[in-house]
C-alpha positions as CSV (number, residue, x, y, z in Angstrom):
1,X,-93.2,179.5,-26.7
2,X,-96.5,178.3,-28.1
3,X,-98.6,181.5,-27.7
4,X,-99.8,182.0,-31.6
5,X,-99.7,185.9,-30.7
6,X,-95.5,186.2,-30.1
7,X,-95.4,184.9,-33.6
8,X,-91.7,186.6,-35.1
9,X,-93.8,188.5,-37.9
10,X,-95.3,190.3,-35.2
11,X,-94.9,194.5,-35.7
12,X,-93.2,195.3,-32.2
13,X,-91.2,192.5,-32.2
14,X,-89.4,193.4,-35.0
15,X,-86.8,195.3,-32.9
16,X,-84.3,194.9,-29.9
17,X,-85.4,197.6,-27.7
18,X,-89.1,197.8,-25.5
19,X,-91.7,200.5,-26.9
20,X,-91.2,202.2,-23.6
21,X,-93.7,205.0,-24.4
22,X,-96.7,202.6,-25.1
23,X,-95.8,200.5,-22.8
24,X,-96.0,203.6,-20.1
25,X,-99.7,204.2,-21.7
26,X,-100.4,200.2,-20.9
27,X,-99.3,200.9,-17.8
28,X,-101.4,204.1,-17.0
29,X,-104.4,202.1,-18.6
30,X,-103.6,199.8,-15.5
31,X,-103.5,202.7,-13.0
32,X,-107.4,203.7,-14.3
33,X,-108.6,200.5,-13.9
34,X,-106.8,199.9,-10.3
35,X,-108.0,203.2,-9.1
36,X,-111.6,203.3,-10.6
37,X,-112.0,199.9,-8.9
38,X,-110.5,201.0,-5.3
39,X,-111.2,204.6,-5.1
40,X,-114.2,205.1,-3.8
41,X,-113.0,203.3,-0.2
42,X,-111.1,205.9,0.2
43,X,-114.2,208.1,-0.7
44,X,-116.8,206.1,1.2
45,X,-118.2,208.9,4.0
46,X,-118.3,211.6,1.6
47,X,-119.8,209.3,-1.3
48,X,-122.6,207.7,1.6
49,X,-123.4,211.4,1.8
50,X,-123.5,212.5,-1.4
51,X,-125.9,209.3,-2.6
52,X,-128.0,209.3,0.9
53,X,-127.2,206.1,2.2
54,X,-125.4,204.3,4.6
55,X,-121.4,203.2,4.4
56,X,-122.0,199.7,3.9
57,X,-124.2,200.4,1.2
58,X,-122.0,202.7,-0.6
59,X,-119.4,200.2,0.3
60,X,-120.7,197.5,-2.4
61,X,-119.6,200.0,-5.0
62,X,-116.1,197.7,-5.1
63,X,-117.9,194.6,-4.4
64,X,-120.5,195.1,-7.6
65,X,-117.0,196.2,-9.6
66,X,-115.1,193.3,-9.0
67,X,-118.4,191.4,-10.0
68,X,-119.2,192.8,-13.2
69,X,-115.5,191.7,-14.2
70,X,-115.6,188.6,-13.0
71,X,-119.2,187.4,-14.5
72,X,-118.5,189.3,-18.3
73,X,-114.4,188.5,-18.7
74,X,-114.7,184.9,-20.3
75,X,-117.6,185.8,-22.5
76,X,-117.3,189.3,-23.7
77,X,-113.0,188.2,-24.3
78,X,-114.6,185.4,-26.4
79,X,-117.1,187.3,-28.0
80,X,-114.4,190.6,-29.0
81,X,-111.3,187.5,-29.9
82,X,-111.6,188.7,-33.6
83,X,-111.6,192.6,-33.0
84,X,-108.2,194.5,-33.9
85,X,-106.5,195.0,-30.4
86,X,-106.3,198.7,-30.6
87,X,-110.1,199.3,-31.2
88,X,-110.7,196.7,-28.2
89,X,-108.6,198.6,-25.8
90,X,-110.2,202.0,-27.2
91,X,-113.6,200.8,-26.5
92,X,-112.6,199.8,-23.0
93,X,-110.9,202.7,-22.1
94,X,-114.0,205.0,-23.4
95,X,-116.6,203.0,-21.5
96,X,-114.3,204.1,-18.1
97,X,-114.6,207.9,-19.4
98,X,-118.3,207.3,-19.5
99,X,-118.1,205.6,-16.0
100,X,-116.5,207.4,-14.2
101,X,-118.1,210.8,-15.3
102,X,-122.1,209.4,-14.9
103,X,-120.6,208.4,-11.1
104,X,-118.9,211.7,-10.6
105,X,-122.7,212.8,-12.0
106,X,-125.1,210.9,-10.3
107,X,-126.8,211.6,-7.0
108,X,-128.8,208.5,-7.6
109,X,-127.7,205.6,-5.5
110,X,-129.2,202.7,-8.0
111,X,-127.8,204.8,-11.2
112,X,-124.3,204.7,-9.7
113,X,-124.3,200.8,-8.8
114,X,-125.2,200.1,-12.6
115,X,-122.2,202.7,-13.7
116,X,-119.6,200.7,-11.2
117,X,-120.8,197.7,-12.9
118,X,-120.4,198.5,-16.5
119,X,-116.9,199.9,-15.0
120,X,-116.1,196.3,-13.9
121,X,-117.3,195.3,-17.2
122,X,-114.9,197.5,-18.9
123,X,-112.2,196.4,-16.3
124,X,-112.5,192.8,-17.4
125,X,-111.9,193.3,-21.1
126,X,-109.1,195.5,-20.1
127,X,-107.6,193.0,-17.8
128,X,-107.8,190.3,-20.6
129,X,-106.4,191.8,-22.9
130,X,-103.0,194.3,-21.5
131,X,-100.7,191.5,-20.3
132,X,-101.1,189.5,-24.1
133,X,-101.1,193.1,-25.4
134,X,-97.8,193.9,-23.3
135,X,-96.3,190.6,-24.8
136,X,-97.1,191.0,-28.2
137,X,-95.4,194.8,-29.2
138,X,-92.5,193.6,-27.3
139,X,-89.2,191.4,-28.3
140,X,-89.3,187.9,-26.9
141,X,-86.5,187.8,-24.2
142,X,-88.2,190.9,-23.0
143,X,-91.6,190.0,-22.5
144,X,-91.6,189.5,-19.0
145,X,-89.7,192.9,-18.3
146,X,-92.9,194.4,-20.7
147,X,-95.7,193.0,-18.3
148,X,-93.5,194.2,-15.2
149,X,-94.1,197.4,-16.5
150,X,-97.6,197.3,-17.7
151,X,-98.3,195.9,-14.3
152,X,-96.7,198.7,-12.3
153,X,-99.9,200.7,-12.6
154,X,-101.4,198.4,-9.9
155,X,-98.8,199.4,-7.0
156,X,-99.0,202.7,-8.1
157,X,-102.6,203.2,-7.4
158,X,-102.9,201.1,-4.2
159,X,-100.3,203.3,-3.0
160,X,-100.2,206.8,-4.6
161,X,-103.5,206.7,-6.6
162,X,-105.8,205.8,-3.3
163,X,-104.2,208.5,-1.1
164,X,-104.4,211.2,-3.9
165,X,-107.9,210.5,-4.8
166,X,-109.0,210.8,-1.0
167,X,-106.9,213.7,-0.4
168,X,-108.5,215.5,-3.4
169,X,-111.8,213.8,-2.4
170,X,-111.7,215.8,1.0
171,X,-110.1,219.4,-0.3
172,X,-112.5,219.3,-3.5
173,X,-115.1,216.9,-3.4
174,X,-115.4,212.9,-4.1
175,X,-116.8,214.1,-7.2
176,X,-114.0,215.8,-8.8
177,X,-111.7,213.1,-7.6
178,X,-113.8,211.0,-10.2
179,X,-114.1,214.0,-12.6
180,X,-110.1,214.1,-12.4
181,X,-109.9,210.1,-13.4
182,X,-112.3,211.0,-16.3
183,X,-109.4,213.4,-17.5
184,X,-106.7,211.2,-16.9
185,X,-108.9,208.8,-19.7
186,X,-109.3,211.2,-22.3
187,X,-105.6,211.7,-21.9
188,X,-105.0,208.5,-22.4
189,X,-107.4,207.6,-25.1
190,X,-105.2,210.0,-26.9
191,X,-101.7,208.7,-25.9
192,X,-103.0,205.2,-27.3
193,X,-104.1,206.9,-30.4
194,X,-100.7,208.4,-30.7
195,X,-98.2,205.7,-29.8
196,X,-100.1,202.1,-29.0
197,X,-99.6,199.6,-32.3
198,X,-102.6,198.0,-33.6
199,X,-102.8,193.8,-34.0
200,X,-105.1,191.6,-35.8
201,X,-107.5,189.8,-33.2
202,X,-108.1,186.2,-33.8
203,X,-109.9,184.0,-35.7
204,X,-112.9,182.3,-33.3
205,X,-111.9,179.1,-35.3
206,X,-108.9,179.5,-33.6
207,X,-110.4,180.0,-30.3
208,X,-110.1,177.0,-27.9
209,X,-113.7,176.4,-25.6
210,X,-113.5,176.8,-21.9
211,X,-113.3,172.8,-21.4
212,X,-110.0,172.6,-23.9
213,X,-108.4,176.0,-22.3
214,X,-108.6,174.1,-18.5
215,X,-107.4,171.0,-20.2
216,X,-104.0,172.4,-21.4
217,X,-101.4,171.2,-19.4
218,X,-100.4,173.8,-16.7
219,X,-103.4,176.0,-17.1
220,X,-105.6,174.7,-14.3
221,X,-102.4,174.9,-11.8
222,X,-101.7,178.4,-12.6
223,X,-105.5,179.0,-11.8
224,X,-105.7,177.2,-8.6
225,X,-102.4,179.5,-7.5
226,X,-104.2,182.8,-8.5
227,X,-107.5,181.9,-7.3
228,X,-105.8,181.0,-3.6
229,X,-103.0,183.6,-3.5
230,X,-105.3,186.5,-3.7
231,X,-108.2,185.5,-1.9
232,X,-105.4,185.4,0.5
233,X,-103.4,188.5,-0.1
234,X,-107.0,190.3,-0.5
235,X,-108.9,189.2,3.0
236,X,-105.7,190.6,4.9
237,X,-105.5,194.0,2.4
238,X,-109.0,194.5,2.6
239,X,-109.1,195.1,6.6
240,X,-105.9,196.2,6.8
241,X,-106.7,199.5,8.8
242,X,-108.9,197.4,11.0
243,X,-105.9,194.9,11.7
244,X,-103.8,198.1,12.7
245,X,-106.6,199.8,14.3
246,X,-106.6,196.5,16.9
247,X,-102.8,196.8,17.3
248,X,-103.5,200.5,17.9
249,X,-101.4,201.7,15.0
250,X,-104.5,203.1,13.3
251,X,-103.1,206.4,12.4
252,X,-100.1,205.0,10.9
253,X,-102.5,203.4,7.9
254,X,-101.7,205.8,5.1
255,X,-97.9,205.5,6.0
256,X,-97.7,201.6,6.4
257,X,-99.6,201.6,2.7
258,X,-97.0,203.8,1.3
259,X,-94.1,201.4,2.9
260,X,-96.6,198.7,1.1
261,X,-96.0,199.8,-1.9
262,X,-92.6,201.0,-2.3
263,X,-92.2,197.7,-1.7
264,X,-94.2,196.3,-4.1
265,X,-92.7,198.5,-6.5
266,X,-89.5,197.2,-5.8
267,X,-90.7,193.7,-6.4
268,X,-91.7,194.3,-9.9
269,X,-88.5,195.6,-11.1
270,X,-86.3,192.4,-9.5
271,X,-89.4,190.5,-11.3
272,X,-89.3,192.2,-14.5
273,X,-85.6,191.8,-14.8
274,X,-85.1,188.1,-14.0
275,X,-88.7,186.5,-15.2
276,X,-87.5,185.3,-18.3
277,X,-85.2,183.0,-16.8
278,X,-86.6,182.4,-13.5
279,X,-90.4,182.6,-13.7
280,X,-90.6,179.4,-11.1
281,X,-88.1,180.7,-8.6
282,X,-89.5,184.0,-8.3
283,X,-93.3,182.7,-8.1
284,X,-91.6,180.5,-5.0
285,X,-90.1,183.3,-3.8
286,X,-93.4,185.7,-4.0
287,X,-95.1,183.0,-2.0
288,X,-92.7,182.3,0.5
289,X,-92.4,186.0,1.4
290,X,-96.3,186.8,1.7
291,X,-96.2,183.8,3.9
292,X,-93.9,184.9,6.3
293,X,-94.9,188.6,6.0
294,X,-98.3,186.9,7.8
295,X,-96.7,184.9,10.5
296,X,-94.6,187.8,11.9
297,X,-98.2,189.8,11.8
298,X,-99.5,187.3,13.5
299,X,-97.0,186.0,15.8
300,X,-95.1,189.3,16.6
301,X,-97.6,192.4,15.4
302,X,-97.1,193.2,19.1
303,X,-93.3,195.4,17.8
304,X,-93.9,198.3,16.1
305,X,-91.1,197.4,14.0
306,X,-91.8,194.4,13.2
307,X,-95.2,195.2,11.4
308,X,-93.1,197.6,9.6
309,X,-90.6,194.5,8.4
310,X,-93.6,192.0,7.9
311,X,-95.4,194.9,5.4
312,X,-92.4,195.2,3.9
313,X,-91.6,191.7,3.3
314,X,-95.7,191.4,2.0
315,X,-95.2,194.3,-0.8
316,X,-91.6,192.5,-2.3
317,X,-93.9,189.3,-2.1
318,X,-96.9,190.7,-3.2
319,X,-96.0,193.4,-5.8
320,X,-94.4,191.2,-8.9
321,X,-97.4,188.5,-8.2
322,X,-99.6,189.9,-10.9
323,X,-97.0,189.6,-13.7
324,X,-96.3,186.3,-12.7
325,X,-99.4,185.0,-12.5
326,X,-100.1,186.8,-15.8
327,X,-97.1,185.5,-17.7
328,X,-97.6,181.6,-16.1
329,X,-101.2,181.6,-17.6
330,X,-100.1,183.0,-20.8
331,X,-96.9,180.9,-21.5
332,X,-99.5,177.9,-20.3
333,X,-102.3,178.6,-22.5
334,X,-100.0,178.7,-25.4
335,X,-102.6,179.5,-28.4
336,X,-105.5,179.7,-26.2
337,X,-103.5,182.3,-24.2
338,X,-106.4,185.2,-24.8
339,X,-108.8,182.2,-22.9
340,X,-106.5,181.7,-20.2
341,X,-105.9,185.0,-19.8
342,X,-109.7,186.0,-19.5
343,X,-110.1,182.7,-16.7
344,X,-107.7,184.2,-15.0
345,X,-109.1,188.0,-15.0
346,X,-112.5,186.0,-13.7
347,X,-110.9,184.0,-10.7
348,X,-108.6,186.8,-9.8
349,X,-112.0,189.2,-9.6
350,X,-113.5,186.5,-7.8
351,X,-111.1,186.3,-5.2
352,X,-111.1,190.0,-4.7
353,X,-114.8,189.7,-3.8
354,X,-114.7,186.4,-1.6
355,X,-111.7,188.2,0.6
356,X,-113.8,190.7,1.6
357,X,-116.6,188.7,2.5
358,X,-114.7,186.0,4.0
359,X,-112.8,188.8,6.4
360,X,-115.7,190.4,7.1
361,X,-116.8,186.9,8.3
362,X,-113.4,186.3,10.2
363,X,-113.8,189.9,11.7
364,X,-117.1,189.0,13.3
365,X,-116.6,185.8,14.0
366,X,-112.9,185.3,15.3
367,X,-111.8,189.1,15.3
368,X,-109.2,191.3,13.3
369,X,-106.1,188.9,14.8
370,X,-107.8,185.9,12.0
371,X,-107.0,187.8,9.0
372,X,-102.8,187.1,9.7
373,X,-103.3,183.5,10.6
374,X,-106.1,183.0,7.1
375,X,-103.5,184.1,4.9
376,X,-100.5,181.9,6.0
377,X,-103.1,179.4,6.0
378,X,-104.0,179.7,2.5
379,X,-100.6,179.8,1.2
380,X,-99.4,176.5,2.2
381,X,-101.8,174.8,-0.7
382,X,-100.0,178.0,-2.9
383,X,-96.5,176.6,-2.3
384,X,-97.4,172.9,-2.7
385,X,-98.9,173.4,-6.2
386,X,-96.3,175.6,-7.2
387,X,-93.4,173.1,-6.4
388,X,-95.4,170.7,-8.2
389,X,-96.2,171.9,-10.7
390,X,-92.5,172.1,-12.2
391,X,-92.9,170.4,-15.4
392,X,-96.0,172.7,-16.4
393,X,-97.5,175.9,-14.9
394,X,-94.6,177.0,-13.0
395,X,-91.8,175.2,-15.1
396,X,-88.2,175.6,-14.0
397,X,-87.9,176.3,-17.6
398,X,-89.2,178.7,-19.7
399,X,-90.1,178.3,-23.6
C-alpha cells in the first residue's frame, strides 16, 4: 500500500498479533460518538420538555450534530495533520465529556444547540482520524480485521446504545442518560491513557490540498459510493418507525432494530475477516444486499415475515459498509489518506443530514411507502460505480 502511515517502522506493527485492548477503546470511542449523535431521538419528548419547546425543534439536535461534523472535518483534520495522534484523539474525546455534560446541564434551548454542535465538531476529528488510527497500531494483513473492530461501536449503539439510553432516559431522566455518557468518557479518556500508542502526526508539507486529494485515482469513486449509499441507507433508517407504523408493525420497532443490528454485527465480522483479500467483492455484496433488503420492503412489507428477512438482509448489507468505505478511501488516498479520510467524514455527515430531509420530503409528499422504493433507487448508481471502478477505488486487488 501507498499510505505513508502503514510505514513497517511503525510501533504496532512491529508484531503479529492485533492490540485487541486499544483497539476495544477505538471501538468504545466509536460507541460515544454514535450515541452522542443519535441519542437524543430516542430522548426527544422528554428533552422538548425539559428545554420548553416543541419535538421538531428539539429534533434538530441530530441535524445541527451531523452539521457541525460535516462543515469542520476537512479543515480542522488539516489544521491538527501535524499533532501527535494520541493528544488529537485526547482532545476529541474531552470536548465530548464537556458536551455531553453542558447538555445534560442546560435548560437553555439555544445553549444546548451550540453544545450539539461543538459535539459534531468533536465527532468529525474523531471520525477522521480512528479508521487511519485503527490501521496504523495494527500489522498489515490485519488492518481491515482492526477497522471491523473499531467500527463495531456503530452497530452497537444503533442497536444496544439507543435502547439503553431511552430506557434510562424514561426510568431516570434524559439528563442522566447524558450524564451516564459523560462517565463512559472519562472512562475512556483513561483507557487511552493506559493502553492507546501514540504516532507522530504529519508534516503539512506532506499534506496533499483538497484539489490533489479528489485527483488521486480512485478517491473520487469511493466518494461518490459513500456520499449515495448512505443518503440511501439513512432516508429509510431515519423513518423507520414511521415506515412500520404504516404497515401497522409500530410496536415491533425496538425489536425489528435489535434484529437490525445483530445483523449488522454479523456483517462486520464476515467483513473483518475476508477484507484484505476481498475488499471489492464484499463492497458488491453490501450493496447488492441493502438493495434487495428495499425491494422486498417495498414489494412484499405486506408479510410479517418478510420485513423480518428484508431487515435482516439490510443489517448484513449495511453493518460492514463503514469499514469498507473507510478502508477504500484510505487504501485510495495512499499518502493523502488523513485528506481522504476527512472528505469522506464530511460527505458521509452530509448524507446523514440530506436523508432526513429528503424523507421528510418523501413522507409529505409521496407517503412512508417512498422511502423502500428511494433507496433501491439510489443504489443502482452504487453498484454501477462500484463495478467500474475495478482498477481503482474498489480494486479486485488489494495493495
Amino acid at each position: 500500500m501507498r499510505n505513508a502511515a502503514l510505514n513497517p517502522a511503525s510501533p504496532g506493527q512491529s508484531g503479529r498479533r492485533l492490540p485487541l485492548s486499544a483497539l476495544l477503546a477505538l471501538a468504545t470511542a466509536v460507541f460515544i460518538t454514535s450515541l452522542t449523535e443519535t441519542l437524543p431521538a430516542g430522548l426527544l419528548p422528554a428533552m422538548s420538555a425539559g428545554l420548553r419547546v416543541s419535538e421538531s425543534a428539539t429534533g434538530q439536535a441530530v441535524t445541527i450534530y451531523a452539521i457541525g461534523t460535516a462543515l469542520t472535518a476537512v479543515p480542522l483534520t488539516a489544521a491538527t495533520a501535524a499533532w501527535r495522534r494520541k493528544r488529537l484523539l485526547l482532545t476529541t474525546v474531552a470536548a465530548f465529556a464537556v458536551a455531553n455534560t453542558v447538555t445534560a446541564l442546560s435548560s437553555s434551548y439555544l445553549l444546548t444547540m451550540t453544545a450539539r454542535f461543538a459535539a459534531g465538531v468533536a465527532a468529525g476529528l474523531a471520525w477522521s482520524l480512528l479508521a487511519g488510527y485503527a490501521r496504523r497500531m495494527s500489522p498489515a494483513h490485519l488492518q481491515g480485521r482492526a477497522i471491523a473492530i473499531a467500527m463495531a461501536g456503530i452497530p452497537l449503539a444503533l442497536s444496544l446504545g439507543v435502547p439503553a439510553g431511552t430506557f434510562l432516559g424514561a426510568a431516570l431522566g434524559w439528563q442522566i442518560a447524558f450524564l451516564i455518557m459523560t462517565g463512559l468518557t472519562v472512562v475512556l479518556f483513561g483507557w487511552i491513557i493506559a493502553v492507546v500508542p501514540d504516532f507522530p502526526g504529519r508534516r503539512r508539507d506532506g499534506q496533499a490540498p483538497r484539489p490533489r486529494v479528489l485527483s488521486v485515482p480512485g478517491v473520487a469513486p469511493v466518494l461518490f459510493v459513500t456520499l449515495v449509499f448512505v443518503l440511501a441507507h439513512t432516508i429509510l433508517y431515519t423513518y423507520i418507525a414511521t415506515f412500520l407504523d404504516g404497515l401497522g408493525m409500530g410496536a415491533s420497532t425496538d425489536l425489528i432494530l435489535l434484529v437490525f443490528g445483530v445483523a449488522s454485527l454479523l456483517s462486520i465480522g464476515i467483513v473483518g475477516a475476508h477484507i484484505h483479500r476481498r475488499l471489492r467483492a464484499l463492497t458488491v455484496a453490501s450493496a447488492l444486499l441493502v438493495a434487495v433488503a428495499a425491494a422486498v420492503l417495498a414489494l412484499w412489507a405486506g408479510s410479517t415475515a418478510l420485513v423480518y428477512v428484508a431487515v435482516t438482509l439490510w443489517g448484513l448489507g449495511w453493518g460492514g459498509a463503514p469499514t469498507l468505505l473507510q478502508t477504500a478511501a484510505g487504501d485510495a488516498g495512499g499518502d493523502a489518506a488523513d485528506a481522504a479520510q476527512a472528505l469522506l467524514v464530511t460527505l458521509w455527515n452530509a448524507a446523514m443530514a440530506g436523508g432526513g430531509i429528503v424523507g421528510g420530503v418523501l413522507l409529505d409528499v409521496f407517503g412512508s411507502t417512498s422511502f423502500a422504493w428511494s433507496t433501491l433507487v439510489l443504489l443502482a448508481p452504487v453498484l454501477a460505480v462500484v463495478l467500474a471502478a475495478r482498477t481503482h477505488g474498489f480494486p479486485a486487488q488489494r495493495r
